[in-house]
C-alpha positions, 0 to 999 in steps of 0.5 A: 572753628578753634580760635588761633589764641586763647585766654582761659580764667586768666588771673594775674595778681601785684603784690602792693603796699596796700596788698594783693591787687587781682589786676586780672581776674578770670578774664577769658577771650578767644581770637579766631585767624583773620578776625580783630577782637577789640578790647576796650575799657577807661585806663585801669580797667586791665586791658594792657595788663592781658596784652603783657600777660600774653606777651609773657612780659609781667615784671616778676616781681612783683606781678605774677600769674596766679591762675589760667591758660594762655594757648597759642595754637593749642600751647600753653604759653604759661608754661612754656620754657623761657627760650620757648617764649622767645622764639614765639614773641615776635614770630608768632605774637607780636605787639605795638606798644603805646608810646614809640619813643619810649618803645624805640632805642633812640642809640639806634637806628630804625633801620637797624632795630627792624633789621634785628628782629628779622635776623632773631627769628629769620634765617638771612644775612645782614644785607637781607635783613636791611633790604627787608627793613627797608621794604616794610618801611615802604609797606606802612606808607614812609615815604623815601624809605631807604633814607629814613631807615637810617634815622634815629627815632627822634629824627621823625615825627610821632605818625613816623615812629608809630608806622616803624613799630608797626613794620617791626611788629609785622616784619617777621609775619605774626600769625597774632599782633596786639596793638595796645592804643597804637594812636596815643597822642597822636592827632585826628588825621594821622589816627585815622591813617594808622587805623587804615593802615593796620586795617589794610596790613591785616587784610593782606596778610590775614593777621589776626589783632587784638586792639586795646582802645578806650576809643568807641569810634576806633572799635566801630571803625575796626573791630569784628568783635569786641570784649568790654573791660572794668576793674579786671573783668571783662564784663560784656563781649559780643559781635561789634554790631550787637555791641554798639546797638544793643549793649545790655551792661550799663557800663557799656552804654556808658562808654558809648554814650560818652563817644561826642557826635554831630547833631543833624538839627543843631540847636543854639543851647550847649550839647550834652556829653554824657559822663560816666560817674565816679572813677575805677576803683582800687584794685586792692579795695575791691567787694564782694559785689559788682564792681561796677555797682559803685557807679551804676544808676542801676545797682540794687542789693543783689549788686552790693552783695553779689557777683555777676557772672558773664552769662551768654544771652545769644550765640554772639553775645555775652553779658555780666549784669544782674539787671540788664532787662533794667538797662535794655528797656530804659 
């Protein structure tokens, strides 16, 4: 089956003080219809940066598009007119940005704001519009929505905002919705109330999502398949299950093992949270090896001086390592 969206070689580049950064670099992912592809990666790896690419929003400049293909349903969104892209952005792909109240106009209502992306990209009046706010207010759970479409962003809780970008996201019933860390800063039981909700809108109307996380325990909870991100690659990607129980990138293994849990025979020393060494290195500083070798108790020569490529160990499962067989028998 062709997937609905996909990214081919994508390479994306900013022009810095320091030089060219290659944020993105030939990053290649495939979305089917109907499925969630979890995108997960540390902060800096890359992974909003492939969601603004997508979304056609790279500041130019300095950032610009160096190479590859973005295809929604067959087109090539990169060379697509600007009016094109419009059209799409919020009809046929859509987004959840991380921070609401940043996201939000605080000049208006929520209302008002849902309302205005259904009369850009539907065909209704005003009065049809506000109902239909209305109504997707009542669809993401915020209780005595004709009332509460009325309010200001900051007149409601950061739960309640990010439900309202949820509705303006889903109000024009994208065939794609990228949720780029929909829960920052909100807490544990208003998080697993976003996670339910997107994961119930998504079964209703059979949106596909691609979700941005650094979170394991989001991806195992909702995720069908997942691409794993480092300093501008996607270093690993699979089905979620072969994921999370055979990783084969050191890397990946990393950001599994850092996920807390609870242990069934608790003992009285202190529990040990794994880490993993060291931090993402400078975009701008990046060698001719591995980029995650700096930082890998697995690294040799070849490392140092080469370049993985991602290669396909299974049918669902890809990997970029040099000494994964290393990596799986430890």
């Amino acid at each position: 089956m062709e997937p609905l969206l996909s990214v081919k070689d994508l390479i994306v580049e900013f022009k810095t003080r320091a030089g060219i950064a290659r944020v993105l670099n030939k990053v290649s992912l495939d979305v089917h219809a109907g499925e969630i592809l979890g995108i997960v990666g540390e902060s800096g790896c890359g992974k909003s940066m492939t969601a603004l690419s997508i979304m056609g929003l790279i500041p130019s400049p300095p950032g610009k598009i160096a190479g590859g293909e973005i295809e929604l349903n067959g087109e090539n969104i990169l060379t697509a007119s600007n009016k094109r892209i419009q059209q799409m952005r919020g009809k046929e792909i859509s987004m959840i940005f991380q921070e609401p109240m940043t996201s939000l106009n605080p000049v208006f209502c929520v209302g008002d704001q849902i309302a205005e992306a259904i009369l850009l990209h539907e065909k209704a009046t005003k009065a049809e519009a506000w109902e239909r706010s209305i109504k997707m207010l009542d669809r993401v759970g915020i209780p005595e929505a004709t009332i509460r479409a009325r309010a200001y962003p900051h007149e409601l809780s950061g739960g309640m905002r990010q439900r309202v970008m949820i509705a303006m996201a889903l109000a024009c019933n994208p065939k794609v919705l990228i949720a780029d860390e929909p829960t920052t800063a909100l807490d544990v039981t208003v998080q697993a109330q976003i996670f339910d909700l997107i994961k119930e809108l998504q079964q209703e109307t059979g949106t596909a999502i691609i979700m941005i996380t650094h979170d394991m325990g989001a991806i195992a909870e909702l995720a069908d398949r997942v691409a794993v991100m480092y300093a501008g690659h996607v270093i690993e990607t699979g089905n979620t299950e072969d994921i999370l129980t055979n990783p084969y990138h050191p890397y990946t293994r990393g950001l599994i093992a850092c996920v807390p849990h609870l242990e069934e025979n608790p003992s009285d020393e202190r529990p040990y949270l794994a880490e993993i060494p060291g931090v993402v290195p400078s975009l701008t500083e990046l060698g001719k090896g591995c980029t995650f070798a700096p930082r890998c108790s697995y690294q040799s020569e070849n490392c140092v001086t080469n370049r993985p490529d991602l290669s396909q160990i299974t049918d669902r499962h890809s990997v970029s390592c040099f000494n994964m067989k290393m990596v799986t028998a430890s």
